[in-house]
N, C-alpha and C positions, 0 to 999 in steps of 0.2 A: 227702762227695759234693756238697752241697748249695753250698760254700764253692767244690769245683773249677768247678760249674758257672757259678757268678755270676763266676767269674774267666774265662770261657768267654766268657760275655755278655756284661761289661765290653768283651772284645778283639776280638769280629765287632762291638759297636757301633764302635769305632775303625775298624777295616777298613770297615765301609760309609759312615761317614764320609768316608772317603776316597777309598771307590769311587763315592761321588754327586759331588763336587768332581771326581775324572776326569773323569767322563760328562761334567758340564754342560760344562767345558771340551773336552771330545771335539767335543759337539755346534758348537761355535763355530771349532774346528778339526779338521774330520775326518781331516785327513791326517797333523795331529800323529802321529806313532812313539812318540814317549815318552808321551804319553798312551795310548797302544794298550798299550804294556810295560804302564804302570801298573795301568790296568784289569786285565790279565790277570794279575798279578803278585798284586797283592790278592785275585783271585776264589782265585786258588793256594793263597795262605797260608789264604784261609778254609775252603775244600774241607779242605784239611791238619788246618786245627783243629777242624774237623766231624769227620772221620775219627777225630781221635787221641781226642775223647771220646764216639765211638761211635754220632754223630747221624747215622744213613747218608743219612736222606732229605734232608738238609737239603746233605750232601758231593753225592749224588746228582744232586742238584737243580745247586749251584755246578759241577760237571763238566760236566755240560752245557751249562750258560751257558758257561763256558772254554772250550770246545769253538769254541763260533761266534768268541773273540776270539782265538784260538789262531790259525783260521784266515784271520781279519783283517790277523794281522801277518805270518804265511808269506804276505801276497799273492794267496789261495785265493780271498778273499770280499771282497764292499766293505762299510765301512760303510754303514748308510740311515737315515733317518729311522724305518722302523717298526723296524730290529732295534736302536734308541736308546730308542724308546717300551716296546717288549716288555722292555729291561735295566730301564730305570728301572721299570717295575711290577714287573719281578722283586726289584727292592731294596726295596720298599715289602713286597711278600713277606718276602722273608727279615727284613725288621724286625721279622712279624709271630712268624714261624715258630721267631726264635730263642728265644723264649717258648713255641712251643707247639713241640716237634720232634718230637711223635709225631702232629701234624696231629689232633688230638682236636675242633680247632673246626670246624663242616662248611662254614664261609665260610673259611677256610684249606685245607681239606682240598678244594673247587672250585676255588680262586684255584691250588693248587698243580696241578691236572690239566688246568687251561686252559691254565698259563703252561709245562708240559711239551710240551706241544702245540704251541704256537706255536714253540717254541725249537728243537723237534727238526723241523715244518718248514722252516725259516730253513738247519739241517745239510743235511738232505733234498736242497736246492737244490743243493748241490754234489755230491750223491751218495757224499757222503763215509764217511756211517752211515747204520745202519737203525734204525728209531725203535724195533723189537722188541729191539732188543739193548740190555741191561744192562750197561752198565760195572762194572767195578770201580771202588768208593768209595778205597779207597788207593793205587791204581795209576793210571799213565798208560798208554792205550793206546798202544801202537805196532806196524807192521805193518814187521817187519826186511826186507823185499818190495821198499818201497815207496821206498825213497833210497840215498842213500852208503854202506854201511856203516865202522862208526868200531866202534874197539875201547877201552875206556877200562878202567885201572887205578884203582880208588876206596879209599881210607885214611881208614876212619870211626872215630875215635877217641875216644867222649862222654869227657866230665868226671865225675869218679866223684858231684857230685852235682846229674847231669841229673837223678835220677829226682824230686827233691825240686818243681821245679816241673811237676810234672805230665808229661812228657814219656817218652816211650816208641820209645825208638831200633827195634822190631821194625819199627815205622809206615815209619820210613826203609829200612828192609833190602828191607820188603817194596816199597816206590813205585821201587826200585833193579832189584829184580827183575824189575818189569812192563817193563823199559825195552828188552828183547833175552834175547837168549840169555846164558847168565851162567853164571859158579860162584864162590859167596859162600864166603868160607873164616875163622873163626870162632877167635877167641884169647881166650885169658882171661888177666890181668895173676894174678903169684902173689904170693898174702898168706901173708906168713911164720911166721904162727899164729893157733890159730884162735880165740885170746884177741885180736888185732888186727881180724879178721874183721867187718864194718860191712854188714851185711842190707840196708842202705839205699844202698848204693855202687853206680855202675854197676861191672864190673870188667871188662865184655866191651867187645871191639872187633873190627872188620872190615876185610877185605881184600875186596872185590869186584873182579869183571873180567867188563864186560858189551859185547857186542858187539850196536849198536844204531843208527839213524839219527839219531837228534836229536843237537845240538850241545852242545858242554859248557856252556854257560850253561843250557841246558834240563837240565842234570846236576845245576848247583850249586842250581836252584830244587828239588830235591827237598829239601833240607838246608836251606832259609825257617825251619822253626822252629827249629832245633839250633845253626846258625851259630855264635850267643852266645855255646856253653859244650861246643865240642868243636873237635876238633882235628879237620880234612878236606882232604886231599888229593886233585887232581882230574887224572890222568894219561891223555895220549892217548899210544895204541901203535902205530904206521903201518903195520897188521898184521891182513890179514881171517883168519879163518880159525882165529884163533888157539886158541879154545876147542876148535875139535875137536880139534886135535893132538893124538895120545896122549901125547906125551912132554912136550909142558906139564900137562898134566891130572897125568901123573906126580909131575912137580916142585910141582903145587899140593897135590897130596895130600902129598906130605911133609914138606910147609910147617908142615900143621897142629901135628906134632912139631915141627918148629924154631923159632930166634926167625925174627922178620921181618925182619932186615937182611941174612941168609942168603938167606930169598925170595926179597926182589927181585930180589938179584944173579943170581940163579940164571935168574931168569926174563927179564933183562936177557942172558943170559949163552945161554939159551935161543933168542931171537929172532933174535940173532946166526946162531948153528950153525943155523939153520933155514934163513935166506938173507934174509933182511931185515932189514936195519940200523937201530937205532932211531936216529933225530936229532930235533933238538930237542924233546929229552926234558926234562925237570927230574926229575932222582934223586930217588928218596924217600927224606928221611932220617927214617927210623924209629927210635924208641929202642926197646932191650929192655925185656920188662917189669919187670926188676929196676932199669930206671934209672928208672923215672917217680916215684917218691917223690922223688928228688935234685932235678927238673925242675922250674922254673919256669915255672906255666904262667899264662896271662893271663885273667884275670879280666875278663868283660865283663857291666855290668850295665848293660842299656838303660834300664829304669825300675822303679822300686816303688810300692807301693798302700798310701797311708797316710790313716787314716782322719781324716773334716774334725773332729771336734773335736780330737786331737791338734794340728794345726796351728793352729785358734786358739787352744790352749793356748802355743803356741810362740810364735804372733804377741803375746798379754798378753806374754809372759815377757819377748821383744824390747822391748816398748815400755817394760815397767818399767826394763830396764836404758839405754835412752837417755834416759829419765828421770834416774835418777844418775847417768850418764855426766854429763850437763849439770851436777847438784849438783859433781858432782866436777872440772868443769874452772873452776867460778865458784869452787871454794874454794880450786885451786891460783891463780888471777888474784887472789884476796886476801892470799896467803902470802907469793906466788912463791919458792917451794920447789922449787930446778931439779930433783933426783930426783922430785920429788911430778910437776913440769910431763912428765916422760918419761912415768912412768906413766898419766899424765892421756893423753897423745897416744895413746900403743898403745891404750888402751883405747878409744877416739872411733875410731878406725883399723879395731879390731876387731867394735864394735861397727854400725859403717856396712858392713863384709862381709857380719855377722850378717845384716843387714837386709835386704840383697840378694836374699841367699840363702833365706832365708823368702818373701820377696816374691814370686823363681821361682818355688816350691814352691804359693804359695797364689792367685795369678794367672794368668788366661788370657786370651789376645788374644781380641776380642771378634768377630776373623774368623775365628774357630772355629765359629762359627753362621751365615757368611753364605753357606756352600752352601745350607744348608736355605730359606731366603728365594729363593737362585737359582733355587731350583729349583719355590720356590712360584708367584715371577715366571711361570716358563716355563709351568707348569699352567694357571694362570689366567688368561691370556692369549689362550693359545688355544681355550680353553673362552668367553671373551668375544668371541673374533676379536678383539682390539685388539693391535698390533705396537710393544714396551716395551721398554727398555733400559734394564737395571738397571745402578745405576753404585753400588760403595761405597769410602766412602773413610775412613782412620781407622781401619783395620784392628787398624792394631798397639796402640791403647787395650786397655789391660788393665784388668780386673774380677776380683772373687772369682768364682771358680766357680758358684759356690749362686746370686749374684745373675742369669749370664747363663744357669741353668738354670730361672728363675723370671722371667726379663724376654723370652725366646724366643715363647710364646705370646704376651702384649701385640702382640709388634712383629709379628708371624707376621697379627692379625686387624688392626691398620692397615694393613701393606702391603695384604691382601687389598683393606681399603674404597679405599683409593686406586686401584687398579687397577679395581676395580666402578665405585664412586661419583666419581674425581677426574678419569681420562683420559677422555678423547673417544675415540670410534672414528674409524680413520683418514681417513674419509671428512670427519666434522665437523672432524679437526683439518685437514687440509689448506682447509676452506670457511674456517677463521677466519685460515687465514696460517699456523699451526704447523705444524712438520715432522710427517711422516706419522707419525714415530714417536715415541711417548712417551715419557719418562722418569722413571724412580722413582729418587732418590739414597737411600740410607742412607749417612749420617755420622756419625763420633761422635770426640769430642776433652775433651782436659784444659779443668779450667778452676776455680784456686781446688783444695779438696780437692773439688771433684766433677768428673761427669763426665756429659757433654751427649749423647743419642743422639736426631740427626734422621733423619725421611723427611719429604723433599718432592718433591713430585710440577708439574709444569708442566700439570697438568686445569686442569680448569672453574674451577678451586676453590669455595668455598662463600659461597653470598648471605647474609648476615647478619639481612635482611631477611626472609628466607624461614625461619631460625633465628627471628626474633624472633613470627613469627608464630603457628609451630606452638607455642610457646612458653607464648605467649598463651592460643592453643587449649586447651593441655592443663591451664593452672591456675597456671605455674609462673611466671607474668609476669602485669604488671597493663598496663595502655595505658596509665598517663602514668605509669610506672618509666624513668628514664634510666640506658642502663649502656651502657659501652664496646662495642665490636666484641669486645676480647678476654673483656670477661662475657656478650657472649651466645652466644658459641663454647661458653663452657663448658658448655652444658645436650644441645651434643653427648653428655657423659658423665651425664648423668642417666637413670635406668633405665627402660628403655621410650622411650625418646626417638629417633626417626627420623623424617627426613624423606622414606624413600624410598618412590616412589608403587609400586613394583612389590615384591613380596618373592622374592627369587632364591634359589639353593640354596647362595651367597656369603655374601649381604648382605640387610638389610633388614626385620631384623624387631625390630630396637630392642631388641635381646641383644648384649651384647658390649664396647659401648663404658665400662659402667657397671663391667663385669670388669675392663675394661681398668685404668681409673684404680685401682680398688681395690687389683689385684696391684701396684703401682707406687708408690700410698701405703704398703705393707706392707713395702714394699721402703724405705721413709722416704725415697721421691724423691717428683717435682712432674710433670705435664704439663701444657704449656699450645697450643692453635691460633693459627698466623696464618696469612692465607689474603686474595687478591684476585681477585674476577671474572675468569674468562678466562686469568689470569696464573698461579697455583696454590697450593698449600696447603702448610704448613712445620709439623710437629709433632715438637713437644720435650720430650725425656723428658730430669728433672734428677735423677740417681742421687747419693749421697752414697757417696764411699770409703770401704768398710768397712775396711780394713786404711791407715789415713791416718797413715804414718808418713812428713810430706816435709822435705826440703831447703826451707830456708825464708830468708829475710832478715830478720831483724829490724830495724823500722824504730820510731821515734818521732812520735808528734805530739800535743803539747800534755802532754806528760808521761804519755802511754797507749800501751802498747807494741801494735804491730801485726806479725803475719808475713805478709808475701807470698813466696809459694810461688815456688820460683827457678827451677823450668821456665817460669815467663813472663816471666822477667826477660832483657832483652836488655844493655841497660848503662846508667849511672848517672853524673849528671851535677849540675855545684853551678851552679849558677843565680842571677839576681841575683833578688829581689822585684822588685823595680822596672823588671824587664822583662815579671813575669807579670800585676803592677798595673794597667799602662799599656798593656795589649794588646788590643786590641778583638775579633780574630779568633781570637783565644784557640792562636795557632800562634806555636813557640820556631823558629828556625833552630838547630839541632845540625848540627854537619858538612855544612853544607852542604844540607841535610835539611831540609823544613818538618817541625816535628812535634807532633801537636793535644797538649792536657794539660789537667790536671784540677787546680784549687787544693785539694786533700783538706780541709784546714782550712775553707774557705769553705764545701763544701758538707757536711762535719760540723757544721757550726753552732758552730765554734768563733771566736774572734776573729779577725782578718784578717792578712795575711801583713805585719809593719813595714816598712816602704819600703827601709831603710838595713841589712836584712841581707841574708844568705842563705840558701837552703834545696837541701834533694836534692832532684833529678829524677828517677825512676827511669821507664825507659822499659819498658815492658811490651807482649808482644802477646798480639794481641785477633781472633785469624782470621788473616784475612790482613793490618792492618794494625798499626801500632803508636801508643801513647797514654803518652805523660807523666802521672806522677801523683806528686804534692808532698808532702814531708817535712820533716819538721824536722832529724832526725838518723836517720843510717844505722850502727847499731850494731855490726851483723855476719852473718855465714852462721849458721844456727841448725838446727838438727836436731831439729824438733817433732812431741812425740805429739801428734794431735790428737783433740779430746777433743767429745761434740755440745756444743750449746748449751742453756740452757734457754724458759725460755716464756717471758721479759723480750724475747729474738734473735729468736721466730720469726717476726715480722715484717720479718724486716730482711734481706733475701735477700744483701748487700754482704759481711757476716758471716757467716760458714760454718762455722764454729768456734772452738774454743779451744785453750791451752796453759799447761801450767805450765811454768815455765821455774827455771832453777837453784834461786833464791833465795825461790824459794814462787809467784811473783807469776803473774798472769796475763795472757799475750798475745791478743787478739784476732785470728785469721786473714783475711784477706782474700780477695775472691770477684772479683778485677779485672774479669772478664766482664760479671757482674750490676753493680759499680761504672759502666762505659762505658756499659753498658747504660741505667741508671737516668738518667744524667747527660747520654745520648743525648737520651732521651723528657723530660728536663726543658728543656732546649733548646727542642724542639722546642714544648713546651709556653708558654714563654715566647715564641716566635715569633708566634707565633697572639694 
């Protein structure tokens, strides 16, 4: 039981995931319809999945929220800003409630009688319901009174092993039933002994015929969770009336004796001789039950649950075999043994699918959490009165899982400071020139085998001066210590350290920052601040890929092998020295192109490029622009596990890791980002 219900929780957490990324996008377009669908589609399935494992209050609850979006999209009701406010605390609820679902805590057990209140007001308005009436949790209301009436034929046929994941086809019979007047008529497929006979098989299936107002999309949303792993037929009959007929009622009854291909004709056959003609029908073709063992039926599995250390078991196993894969194609290039160089191929072939395929499995786009920020945006915001526009970009950057359920909170309490401590109220920004409205970016992008996640904000940003002071104050600085802008930013993260003159129910009491860096060290990343007066604040979180199996280049200089990682590689170009020598503005013409570069040798501290050869260019990007960086020789495409460094590298941020490569030896990786970077601020430093 325990196991169904975490598989319970696991799937409402998904659903209001989804259902908080609707809203926020609802609120930004209220008139959107397919967000209206979505909303309401999701509350569906969750009600559904409350129901099927028995949590009424919790079905209870999501029916009546569905209620008010149900009649949003019929046209009934407008959306507003407070029946936006009243959903999203209802999701903050039911975050809470799917852990407690018998309401045991008394601040859940007030949050749930308030927010019933408020919801079945909001119905109220339309006159729709009475807040003294009880719905049914498995059923949809409906009043057969109140519209068109439709007559629909339903062919519910589970897969004999729905029962296996949890699912309970009554849940459907009975949400069928609620829908109108009906008569459900009841088969059982026959097992031809009762040594065959399987306890765990579904063997039932249904014929329903319900006469009701709602349209058949409102038919096929009963069937949300079964869809997957049953066979449903959705038939409209152009025929009121039909259920009271005695003489259908007749033919249904002795249905129950017949196969079902008999049925329908019968009842096809019936509508006729009554005086209405069915058209545009689609026949049921039904099989007997002696034919479904012959049938081939489709298998759908949307996803499976497998647990994280299996997959980094998977992920070692991957990495050891591109490890030999590489022994094994340096030892065919020593032989050249053209059987040996086949198998050498399929296997490099097989093994880069391998890789793939893991990689899915064990990554997530990192815009899988940037509802939860939207929506922290929208909160605190208007708890500050300050008007923000959250912008992120970088979405589809993929992370292991573990790290972006452990890097969530970090970013969750800097966006907050930035919004507290970085924007002006729109009053101050429009006095200094800036648009009324603020803006918080969240960014995050490759770079080397890491991966960079910014927020910068366009505030006040932060006086240094005003860092070095309290700095001072507290002990942790002396008056004639000299240190960077970016070292006294740093004591931002030292514990107890704030500079803020008011303490809020945000911000400001010199908790948090010191959290911050700590979860983010343990994560074996870096953060650093930069920030200008008036201009704004830019903080960078530097993660290292846990799962760092890339596509790489192999390059040479000075007889020390290096990989640059070939998602940054644009293209590769042979160059005289004697143009890199003689160049004072340190820019190549390529195609036409000016393009900056970097002599690698020179600023490795190795000897100088000789006048009279040549060397690779590889041009790499760097953001948004592109940079030259100089080789001796360009090996090949390389397929590297990469491996950390030790405590000799961890000064050297250019270096990002390692590799063994075929023949034992080790490649050094490269960080081109932190490379530009470094070779930026030495420039600049020479300038001065």
């Amino acid at each position: 039981m325990e196991e169904m219900k975490e598989t319970y929780i696991q799937e409402a957490n998904e659903l209001l995931e989804n259902l908080e990324s609707s809203l926020l996008s609802l609120e930004d377009n209220p008139n959107d319809k397919s967000n209206i669908e979505q909303v309401f589609r999701v509350m569906h399935t969750l009600k559904g999945n409350s129901s099927m494992f028995g949590l009424t209050k919790i079905a209870e609850f999501v029916h009546d929220l569905e209620t008010i979006y149900d009649k949003i999209r019929q046209g009934e009701m407008e959306l507003s800003k407070e029946i936006l406010n009243t959903t999203l605390a209802s999701f903050d609820h039911l975050n809470q409630i799917i852990h407690d679902s018998e309401l045991s805590e008394p601040k859940n057990q007030e949050n749930h009688v308030s927010l019933i209140a408020q919801i079945h007001k909001f119905i109220n308005k339309t006159g729709a319901e009475n807040t003294n009436s009880k719905p049914s949790v498995t059923t949809t209301n409906v009043s057969v009174e109140s519209g068109a009436l439709k007559t629909f034929h339903i062919h519910f046929e589970p897969n004999e092993e729905l029962f296996l994941d949890g699912s309970n086809p009554l849940f459907v019979i009975a949400e069928l039933a609620a829908l109108g007047k009906n008569i459900i008529v009841p088969h059982f497929k026959k097992v031809a002994s009762i040594e065959e006979f399987v306890p765990t098989n579904c063997i039932t299936y249904w014929d329903v015929y319900v006469e009701t107002t709602v349209d058949k999309t409102d038919v096929q949303d009963v069937f949300v969770f079964v869809e997957g792993n049953s066979k449903i037929e959705i038939t409209e009959i152009p025929f009121i009336d039909l259920i009271k007929n005695s003489a259908f009622n007749e033919v249904v009854l002795a249905s129950i004796f017949k196969d079902l291909k008999t049925d329908v004709t019968s009842i096809q056959l019936l509508a006729e001789s009554i005086g209405t003609k069915v058209t545009a029908v689609k026949k049921v073709e039904a099989v007997a039950a002696t034919e479904t063992k012959t049938e081939n039926k489709e298998k759908v599995v949307s996803s499976i649950r497998v647990a994280s250390d299996k997959l980094d078991e998977l992920m070692n196993l991957v990495s050891e075999l591109v490890t030999t894969q590489a022994s094994l194609t340096l030892y065919n290039e020593k032989f050249e043994t053209p059987e040996l160089e086949i198998i050498s191929e399929n296997i490099e072939k097989l093994s880069r699918r391998l890789r793939d395929i893991a990689f899915g499995m064990t990554l997530v786009p990192i815009n899988n959490m940037f509802s939860r920020f939207q929506r922290l945006v929208r909160d605190v915001s208007d708890m500050l009165g300050k008007e923000v526009q959250f912008v992120t970009e970088g979405g589809e950057t993929e992370l292991d899982k573990s790290i972006i359920e452990t890097l969530t909170d970090p970013l969750m309490h800097i966006i907050r400071n930035s919004l507290d401590h970085g924007l002006e109220t729109p009053e101050d920004r429009m006095f200094l020139g800036k648009p009324r409205k603020g803006t918080v970016k969240l960014k995050a992008f490759y770079s080397g085998i890491s991966v960079y996640v910014q927020i910068i904000d366009d505030g006040k940003g932060i006086d240094a001066e005003i860092i070095r002071a309290k700095a001072i104050s507290k002990g942790f600085l002396r008056e004639e210590d000299v240190l960077t802008d970016k070292e006294i930013f740093d004591f931002i993260f030292y514990p107890g350290f704030s500079t803020a003159a008011v303490v809020t129910d945000i911000s400001g009491r010199g908790v948090g920052m010191d959290v911050v860096k700590r979860n983010i060290t343990d994560l074996k990343g870096t953060v650093s601040v930069e920030s200008t007066v008036n201009v704004g604040t830019t903080l960078t979180i530097k993660l290292p890929l846990s799962l760092s199996i890339i596509d790489g280049l192999l390059v040479e200089i000075e007889k020390v092998n290096y990989i640059i990682p070939l998602s940054v590689v644009n293209k590769c170009y042979e160059v005289n020295n004697a143009d890199m020598l003689h160049n004072f503005n340190k820019l190549l013409i390529l195609e036409d192109k000016q393009v900056p570069y970097i002599n690698i040798r020179q600023e490795f501290g190795y000897e100088n490029l000789k006048e009279d050869e040549k060397s690779q260019l590889i041009v790499v990007s760097d953001g948004d622009h592109e940079v030259g960086i100089s080789v001796d020789y360009i090996v090949g495409e390389y397929q590297a596990v990469v491996k950390p460094i030790g405590k000799y590298y961890k000064n050297q941020d250019f270096i990002s890791g390692a590799t063994i490569l075929g023949d034992g030896s080790i490649a050094l990786v490269m960080d081109t980002h932190k490379i530009v970077e470094l070779y930026t601020e030495h420039v600049k430093m020479e300038a001065k």
